[in-house]
C-alpha positions in Angstrom: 0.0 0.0 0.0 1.3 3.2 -0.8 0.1 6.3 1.5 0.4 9.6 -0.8 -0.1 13.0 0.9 -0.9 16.4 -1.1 -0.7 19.6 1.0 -1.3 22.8 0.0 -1.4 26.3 1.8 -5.5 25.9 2.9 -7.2 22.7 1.1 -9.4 23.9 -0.7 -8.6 22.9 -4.2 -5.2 21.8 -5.1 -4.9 19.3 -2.6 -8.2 17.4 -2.5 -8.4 17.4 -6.1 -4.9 15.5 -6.3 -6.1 13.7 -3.6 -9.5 12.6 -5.6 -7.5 12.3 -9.0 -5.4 9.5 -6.5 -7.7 8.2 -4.4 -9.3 5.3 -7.2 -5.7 3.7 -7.6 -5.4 0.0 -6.1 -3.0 0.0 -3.6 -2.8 4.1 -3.2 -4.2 5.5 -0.2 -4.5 9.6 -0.2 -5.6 12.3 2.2 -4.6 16.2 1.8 -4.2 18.5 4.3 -3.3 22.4 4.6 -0.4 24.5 6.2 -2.5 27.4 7.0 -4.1 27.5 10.4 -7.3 28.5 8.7 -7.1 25.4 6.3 -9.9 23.4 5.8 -8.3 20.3 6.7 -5.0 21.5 8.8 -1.6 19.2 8.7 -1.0 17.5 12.0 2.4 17.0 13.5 1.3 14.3 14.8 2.4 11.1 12.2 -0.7 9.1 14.2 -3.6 11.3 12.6 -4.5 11.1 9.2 -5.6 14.4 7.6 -9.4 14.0 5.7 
C-alpha cells in the first residue's frame, strides 16, 4: 500500500483534487491537508492522525 499525501497552503482545491485524481488507484491511499491555520483540513504533527 502506498500512503500519498498532497498539502497545500488551505485545502481547498489543489490538494483534494490531487487527492481525488489519486484516491481510485489499487494499492494508493490519499488524504490532503493544509499548512495554513485556517485550512480546511489542517496538517497534524502528529504522524498518528490522518488528515481527511
Amino acid at each position: 500500500m502506498t500512503n500519498l499525501l498532497f498539502l497545500c497552503s488551505r485545502n481547498r482545491l489543489r490538494s483534494p483534487t490531487a487527492e481525488q485524481v489519486f484516491a481510485n488507484r489499487p494499492g494508493v491511499e490519499t488524504a490532503s491537508a493544509g499548512l495554513a491555520p485556517d485550512a480546511e483540513e489542517p496538517c497534524s504533527a502528529d504522524p498518528g492522525s490522518s488528515p481527511g
